[in-house]
N, C-alpha and C positions, 0 to 999 in steps of 0.2 A: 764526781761529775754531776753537775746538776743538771736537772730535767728541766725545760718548761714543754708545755702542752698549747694548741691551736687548734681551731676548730678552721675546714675550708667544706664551702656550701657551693656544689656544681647543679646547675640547673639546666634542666629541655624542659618545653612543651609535656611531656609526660613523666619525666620521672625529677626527683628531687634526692641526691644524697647528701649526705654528711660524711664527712672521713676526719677524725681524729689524728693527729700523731704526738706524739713524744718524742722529743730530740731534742739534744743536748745544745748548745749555744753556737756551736761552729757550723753544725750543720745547720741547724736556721737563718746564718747567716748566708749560707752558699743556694738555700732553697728559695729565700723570699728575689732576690734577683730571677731568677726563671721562672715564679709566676709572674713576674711583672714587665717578662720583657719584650718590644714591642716588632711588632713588623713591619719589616721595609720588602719595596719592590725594589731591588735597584738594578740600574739597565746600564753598560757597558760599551763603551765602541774603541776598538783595539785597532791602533793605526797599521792601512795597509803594509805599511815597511818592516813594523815587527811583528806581523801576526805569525809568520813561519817559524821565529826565533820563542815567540812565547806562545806556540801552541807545544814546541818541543821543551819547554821548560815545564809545562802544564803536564805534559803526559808523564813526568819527572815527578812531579808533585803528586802527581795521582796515585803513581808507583809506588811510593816512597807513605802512602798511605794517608794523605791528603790532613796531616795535621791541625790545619787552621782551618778546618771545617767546621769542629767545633770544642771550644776553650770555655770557660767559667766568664757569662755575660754574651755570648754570642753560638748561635747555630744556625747550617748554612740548610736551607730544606732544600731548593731545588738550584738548579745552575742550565741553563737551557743555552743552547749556543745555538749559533745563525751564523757561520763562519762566510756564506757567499756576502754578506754585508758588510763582515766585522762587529759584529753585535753578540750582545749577550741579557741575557736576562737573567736574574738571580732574585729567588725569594729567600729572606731569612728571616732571623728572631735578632735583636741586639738588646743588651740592656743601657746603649749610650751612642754618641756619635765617637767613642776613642775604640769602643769596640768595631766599628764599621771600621775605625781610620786602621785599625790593628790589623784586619783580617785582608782588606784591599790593597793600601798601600804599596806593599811591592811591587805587585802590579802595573801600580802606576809609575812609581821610579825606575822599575826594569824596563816595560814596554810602552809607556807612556799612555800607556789605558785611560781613557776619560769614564769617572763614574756618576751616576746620577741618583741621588739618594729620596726617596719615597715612602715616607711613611703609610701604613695601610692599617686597614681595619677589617676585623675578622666578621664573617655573617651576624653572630651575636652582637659584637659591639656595635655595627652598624645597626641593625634591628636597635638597639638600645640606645641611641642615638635618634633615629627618624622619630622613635615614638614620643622621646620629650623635645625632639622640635616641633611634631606635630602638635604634641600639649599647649606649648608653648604660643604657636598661631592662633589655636584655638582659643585659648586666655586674651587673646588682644583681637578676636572677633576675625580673622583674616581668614 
């Protein structure tokens, strides 16, 4: 089995680490997917006709130990429901849009769920973002 070695660099405001690892080729390949995978808000509207039919298919899937919550390239973090509208709110991680189409889909061919897909940015990435657009203003004088 060969080794290769990585170095990843996590940063705040006050402290700075280094973590090392050592791993073998499969697993680097299963790891670098989940630091890189992005977040979405996506928000949901479950037609009044089948919402009775797929909140009992939901409570099935829950039972049943909620599977496709989280698979290699996708995890589901929150799932907020608003049933007096038909609504739903869902934050996740995906590493693709085949991940989203994986984990939703059924969804949508069983109960005809309409999804709305949102990419998002974490306090960090935004912070790191505003500051070289700010640079960026500032270099063209605005």
């Amino acid at each position: 089995m060969q080794l290769q070695g990585f170095d990843l660099f996590f940063k705040n405001p006050v402290k700075e680490w280094k973590v090392s690892f050592k791993l073998n080729n499969v697993l680097i390949n299963q790891l670098i997917p989940l630091l890189t995978m992005q977040f979405y808000v996506v928000t949901c509207l479950v037609p009044s006709e089948t919402q009775d039919d797929g909140y009992t298919a939901f409570i099935k899937y829950m039972e049943d130990g909620a599977q496709m919550d989280k698979f290699d390239g996708f995890e589901l973090i929150a799932r907020l429901h608003m049933p007096e509208s038909g609504e739903l709110c869902i934050i996740c991680k995906a590493k693709d849009a085949k991940a989203l189409f994986k984990h939703f889909m059924f969804w949508r061919s069983a109960f005809g769920c309409d999804f709305q897909y949102r990419p998002a940015l974490t306090c960090s990435e935004m912070v790191e973002m505003q500051k070289a657009h700010n640079a960026a203003l500032e270099q063209q004088g605005i």
